[in-house]
N, C-alpha and C positions, 0 to 999 in steps of 0.2 A: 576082232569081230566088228569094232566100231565101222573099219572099212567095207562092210559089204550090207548094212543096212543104211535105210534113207535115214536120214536127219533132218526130215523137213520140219518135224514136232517133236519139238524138245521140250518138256516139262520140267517144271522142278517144283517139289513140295517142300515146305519149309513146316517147323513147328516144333514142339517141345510137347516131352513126355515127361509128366508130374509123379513124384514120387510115388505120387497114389496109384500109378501104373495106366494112369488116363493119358490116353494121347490127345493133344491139344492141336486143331491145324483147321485154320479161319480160311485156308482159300489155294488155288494153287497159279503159279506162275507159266504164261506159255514164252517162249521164246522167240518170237517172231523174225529176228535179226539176229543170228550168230554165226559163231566162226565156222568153218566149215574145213579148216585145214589140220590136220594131225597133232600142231603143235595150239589149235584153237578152239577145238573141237566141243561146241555148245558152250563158249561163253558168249554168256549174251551181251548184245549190244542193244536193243530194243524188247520191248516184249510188255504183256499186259496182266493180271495180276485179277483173279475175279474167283467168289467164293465156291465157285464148282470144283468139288475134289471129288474127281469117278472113281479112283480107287484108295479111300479110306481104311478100307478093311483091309486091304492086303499090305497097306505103313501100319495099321496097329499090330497085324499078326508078325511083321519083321520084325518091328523093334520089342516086342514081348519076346522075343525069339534068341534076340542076341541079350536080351535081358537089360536094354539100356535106358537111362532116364538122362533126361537131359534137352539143349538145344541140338537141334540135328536138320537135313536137309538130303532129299533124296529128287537125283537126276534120273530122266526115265526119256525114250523114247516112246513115240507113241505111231503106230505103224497101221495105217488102213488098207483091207483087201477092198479086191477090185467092186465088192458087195457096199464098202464103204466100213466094214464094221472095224472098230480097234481093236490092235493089241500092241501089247505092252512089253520093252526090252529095259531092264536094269542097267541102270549107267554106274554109278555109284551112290554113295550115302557118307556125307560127313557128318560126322558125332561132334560136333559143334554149330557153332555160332557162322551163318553162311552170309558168305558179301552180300546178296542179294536181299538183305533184310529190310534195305531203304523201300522196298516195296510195300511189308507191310506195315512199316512203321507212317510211312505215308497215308495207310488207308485205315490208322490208327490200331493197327495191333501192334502189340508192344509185348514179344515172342518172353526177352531179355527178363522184365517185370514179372513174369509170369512163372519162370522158373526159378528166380528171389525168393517170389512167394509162397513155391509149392516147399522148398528149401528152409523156411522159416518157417510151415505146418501153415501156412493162412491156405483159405481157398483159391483157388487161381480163379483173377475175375476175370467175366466173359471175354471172349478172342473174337469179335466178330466185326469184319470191314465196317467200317461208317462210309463207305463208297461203294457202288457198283462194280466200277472197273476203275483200278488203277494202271496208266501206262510208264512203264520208267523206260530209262535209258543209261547204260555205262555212257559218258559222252566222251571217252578217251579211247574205248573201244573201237563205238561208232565213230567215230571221224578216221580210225585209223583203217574200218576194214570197208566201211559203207560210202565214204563220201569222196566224189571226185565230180569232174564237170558234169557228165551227163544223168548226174542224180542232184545236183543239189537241190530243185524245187522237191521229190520226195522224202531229202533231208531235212529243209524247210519244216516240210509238214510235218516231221516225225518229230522235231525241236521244241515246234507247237503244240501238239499233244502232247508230250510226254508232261506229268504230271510230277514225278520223283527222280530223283538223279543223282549217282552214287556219288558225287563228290561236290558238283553245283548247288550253293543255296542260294537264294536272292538277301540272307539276311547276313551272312558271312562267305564272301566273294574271295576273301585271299587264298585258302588250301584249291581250289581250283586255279587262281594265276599263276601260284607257285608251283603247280604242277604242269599248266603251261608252258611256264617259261624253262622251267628247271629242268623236266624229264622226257 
């Protein structure tokens, strides 16, 4: 199926549903840069991260549905007719914990803490950005699918912005050299 719809808006919602049967989800992720190839097909390499989730109600009615609590993550196309309006194609749903979480750990939600504490009976405290927009970037992704001569300056920019990054910190530098040099 994946082959005969667009992929140009790739979503993902990330969040955690509390024992109490409350689904928890502070924001959703667009995919601005991903793979586009069968064996890559929406991992992202860039993408931005902002607390608009247009379809809330249709992740509490699935996950009520399979009856799951837990951390989880759901991929979605997002598909506009020629009117402009959207619709929505199901990608998958991991019932865990998703790479993609430097997003919102970034933009100070803290998915992981939240399902600790719905697990231990405390209230799950609020999940809400301390940021507008967060941008991240896989940076192994991107260099391997985005960047070549005649992009570098909108590489540039995109290094610049990006605000989170799945393996780059500026306060521990070595797991991204090792992953340079090594893999």
């Amino acid at each position: 199926m994946q082959e005969f719809l667009p992929n140009d808006e790739v979503l993902l919602i990330a969040g955690v549903r509390a024992l109490s049967g409350v689904n928890h989800i502070a924001g959703m992720i667009t995919k601005t840069k991903h793979g586009s190839k069968f064996n890559n097909l929406g991992l992202n390499s860039f993408g931005s991260l902002s607390p608009e989730v247009e379809i809330k109600t249709i992740c509490d009615r699935l996950l009520a549905g399979l009856d799951y609590y837990g951390l989880y993550s759901i991929e979605l196309l997002r598909v506009r007719d020629a009117d402009g309006k959207a619709g929505y194609y199901f990608m998958e749903i991991n019932l865990r914990s998703d790479g993609l979480l430097f997003f919102y750990d970034k933009a100070g939600v803290n998915y992981s803490r939240a399902w600790v504490e719905t697990c231990l009976g405390k209230p799950v405290s609020p999940l809400k950005m301390n940021k507008d927009i967060v941008y991240g970037m896989n940076e192994f992704q991107y260099l391997k699918n985005f960047v070549n001569r005649k992009s570098l300056v909108s590489a540039f920019r995109d290094f610049r912005k990006a605000d989170a990054f799945s393996i780059f910190s500026p306060s521990d530098i070595m797991p991204f050299f090792y992953k340079f040099i090594y893999k």
